[in-house]
N, C-alpha and C positions, 0 to 999 in steps of 0.2 A: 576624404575626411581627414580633418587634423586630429593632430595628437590629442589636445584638448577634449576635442568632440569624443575621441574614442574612449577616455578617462569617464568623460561626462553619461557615455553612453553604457559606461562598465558598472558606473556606481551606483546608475538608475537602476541596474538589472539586480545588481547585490542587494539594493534596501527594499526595493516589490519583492525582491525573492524571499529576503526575511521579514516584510510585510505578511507575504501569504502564510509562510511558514507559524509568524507567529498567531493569525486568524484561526489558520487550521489547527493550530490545537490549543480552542477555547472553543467551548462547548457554546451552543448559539441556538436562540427557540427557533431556530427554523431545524436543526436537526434534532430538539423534541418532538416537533410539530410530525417532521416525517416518521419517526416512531410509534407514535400515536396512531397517524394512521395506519399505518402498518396493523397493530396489534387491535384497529378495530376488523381489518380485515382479515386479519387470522382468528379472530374472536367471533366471526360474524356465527349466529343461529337461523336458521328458516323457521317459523312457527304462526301456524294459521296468517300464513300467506303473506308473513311480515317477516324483514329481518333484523335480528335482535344484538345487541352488542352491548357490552360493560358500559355502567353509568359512574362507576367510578374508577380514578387514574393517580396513584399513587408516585410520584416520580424520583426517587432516587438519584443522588450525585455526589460523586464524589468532592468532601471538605471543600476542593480547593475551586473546583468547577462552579459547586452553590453560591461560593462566597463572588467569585467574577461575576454568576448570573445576575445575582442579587443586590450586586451593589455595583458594576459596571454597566451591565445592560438596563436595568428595570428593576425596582423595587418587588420583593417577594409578592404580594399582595396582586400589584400588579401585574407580573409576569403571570401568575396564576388565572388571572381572570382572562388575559391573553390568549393563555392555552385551554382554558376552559370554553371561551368561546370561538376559537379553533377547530377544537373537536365537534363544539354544535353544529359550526356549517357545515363542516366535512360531513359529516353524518347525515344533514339536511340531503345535499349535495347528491349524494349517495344514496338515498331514503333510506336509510336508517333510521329503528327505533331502539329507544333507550326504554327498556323495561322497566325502570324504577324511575323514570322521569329525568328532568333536566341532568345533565352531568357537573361532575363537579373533577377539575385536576387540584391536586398538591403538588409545593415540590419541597424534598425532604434531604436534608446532608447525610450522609453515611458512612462511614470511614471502611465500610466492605467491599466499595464500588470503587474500580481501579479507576483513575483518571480518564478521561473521555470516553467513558461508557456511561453505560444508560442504562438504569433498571427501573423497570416499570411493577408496578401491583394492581391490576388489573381484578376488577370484580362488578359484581352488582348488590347495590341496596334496593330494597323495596319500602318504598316510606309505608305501607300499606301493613306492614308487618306491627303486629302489636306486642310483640317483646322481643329482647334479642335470644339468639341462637346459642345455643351451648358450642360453638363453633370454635377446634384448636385455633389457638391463635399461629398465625402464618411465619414461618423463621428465614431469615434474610440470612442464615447461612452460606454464603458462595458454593463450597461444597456439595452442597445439599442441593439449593433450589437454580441457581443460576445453571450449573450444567445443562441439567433435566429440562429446563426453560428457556435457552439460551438462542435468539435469534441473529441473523446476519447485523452486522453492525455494533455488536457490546452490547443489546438491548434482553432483560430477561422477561419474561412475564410473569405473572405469578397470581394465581386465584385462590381465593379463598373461600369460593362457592358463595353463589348468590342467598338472597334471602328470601325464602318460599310465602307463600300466601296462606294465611289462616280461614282462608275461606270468608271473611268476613272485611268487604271492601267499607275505608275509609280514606279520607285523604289524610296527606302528613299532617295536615293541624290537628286530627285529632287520633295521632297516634299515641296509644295507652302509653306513659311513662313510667316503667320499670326502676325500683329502688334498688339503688348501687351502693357497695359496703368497699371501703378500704381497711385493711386488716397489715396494721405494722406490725412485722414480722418480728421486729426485735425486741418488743415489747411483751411480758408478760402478760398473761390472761386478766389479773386484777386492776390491770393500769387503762384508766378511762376510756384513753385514747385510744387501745388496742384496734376496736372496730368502731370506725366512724360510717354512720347510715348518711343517705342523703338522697330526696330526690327531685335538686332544682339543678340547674350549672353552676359549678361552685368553682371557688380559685383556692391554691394547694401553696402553703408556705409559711415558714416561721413569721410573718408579721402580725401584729393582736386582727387587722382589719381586716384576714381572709375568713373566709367561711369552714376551711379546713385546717385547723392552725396545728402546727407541729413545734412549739414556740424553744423547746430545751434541745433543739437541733439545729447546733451548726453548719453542717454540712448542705439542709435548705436554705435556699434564697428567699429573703422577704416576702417576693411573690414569684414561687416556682413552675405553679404551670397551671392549667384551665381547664375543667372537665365540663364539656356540655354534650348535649344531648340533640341531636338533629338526624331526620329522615332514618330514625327509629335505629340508630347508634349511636355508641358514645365516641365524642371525639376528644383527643389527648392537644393540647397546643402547651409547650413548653413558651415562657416569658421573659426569654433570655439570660435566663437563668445562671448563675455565676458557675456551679459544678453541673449544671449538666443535668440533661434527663435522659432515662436508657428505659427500654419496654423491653425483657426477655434479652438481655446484655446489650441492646442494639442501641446507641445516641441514635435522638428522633428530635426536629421541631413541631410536629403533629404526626396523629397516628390516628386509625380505627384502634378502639379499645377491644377485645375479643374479653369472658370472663376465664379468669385463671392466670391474664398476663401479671409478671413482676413488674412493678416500677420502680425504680430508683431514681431517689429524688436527691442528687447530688451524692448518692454512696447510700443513704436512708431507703431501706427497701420496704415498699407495702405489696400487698395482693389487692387487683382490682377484682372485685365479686359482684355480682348480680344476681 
């Protein structure tokens, strides 16, 4: 072999090696995908001869991993729907049942989730539930829940306990909708705004054209974030919002709303109530 060739043969090895290196640490839906299952199989239930497993999947990442997923690999939206139908077949695959019906994954940036870990929130909804649960809301503390949760690979799980049955079987289109109150915390008892009711899905923001207008605050975005209502919970979607939305100090681009969480809407904090 010549000189050349040996050169040639040294610098192929140098750029696959920082090829790999640099592969291996960017987080990739195939090693959510393997978490997932994972956490259906550590989750799995036996009951009346079926096995039961979370219908919903929360997915945590840290800033800098969300931001490569999201905009190197796949589009949010899409990556989601990816992993959502993921889980279905695995779970097909496996006979798997999902208690609350079809699954649904998110995937949510976190600034508590070290770099190429993985934290999962792992639960069950019952669209069949005709109001929500007085349920603590769940804390993304590392301290706290990642230890206590903490499986092989940087992956946590984390439940928030499913939603029981009222005895009274409907499907989700006609789950009773529960009136939800935001209560700005900073605002005196005699100021309009104090508590705002509402029970449609409503959007959250200083602009005259939301539904919830907080209009002498700067600190909210025109249109700051989204509260709707599906398979008998509310869900939180942040709308890119210039300062940021945090639930219980945590930045979130969607979230399960529990009642009692803070939200801060750019530093503007309300209490979500039901």
């Amino acid at each position: 072999m010549s000189a050349i060739d040996k050169f040639e043969g040294m610098v192929e090895g140098v750029v696959e090696g920082s090829m790999r290196g640099l592969f291996r640490s960017k987080i990739s839906l195939a090693e959510i995908q393997k978490r997932l299952e994972r956490i259906m199989e550590e989750r799995r239930e036996v009951a009346v001869g079926k096995v039961y497993v979370p219908n919903r999947y929360e997915v945590f990442l840290h800033p800098a991993d969300f931001q490569y997923l999201t905009t190197v690999i796949l589009p949010k939206i899409q990556a989601e729907h990816s992993l959502t139908e993921y889980v279905f077949s695995y779970a097909h695959s496996r006979n798997f049942t999902f208690g609350g019906g079809r699954p649904l994954v998110w995937l949510n940036s976190n600034d508590t989730v070290k770099k190429r870990h993985i934290m999962i929130k792992a639960y069950t909804v019952d669209p069949n539930q005709a109001r929500a649960t007085q349920t603590p809301a769940p804390s993304l503390a590392p301290d706290l829940e990642i230890k206590s949760g903490m499986l092989n690979g940087g992956t946590a799980v984390m439940n928030i306990g499913a939603l029981p049955l009222n005895g009274e079987h409907r499907s989700a289109g006609q789950v009773a909708r529960p009136q939800a109150t935001l209560v700005a915390l900073e605002y005196d008892n005699n100021n309009p705004s104090k508590y705002i009711r509402f029970n449609k899905d409503v959007t959250v923001g200083r602009g005259l054209d939301n539904d919830v207008i907080y209009s002498e605050e700067t600190r909210v975005s025109r249109q700051h974030c989204r509260i709707e209502f599906k398979y008998g919970q509310f869900l939180l979607f942040d709308l890119n919002s210039t300062n940021g939305t945090l639930v219980n100090g945590r930045p979130v681009t969607q979230i399960v709303l529990t009642p009692g969480d803070r939200i801060s809407l750019g530093g503007f904090e309300v209490l979500f109530q039901v």
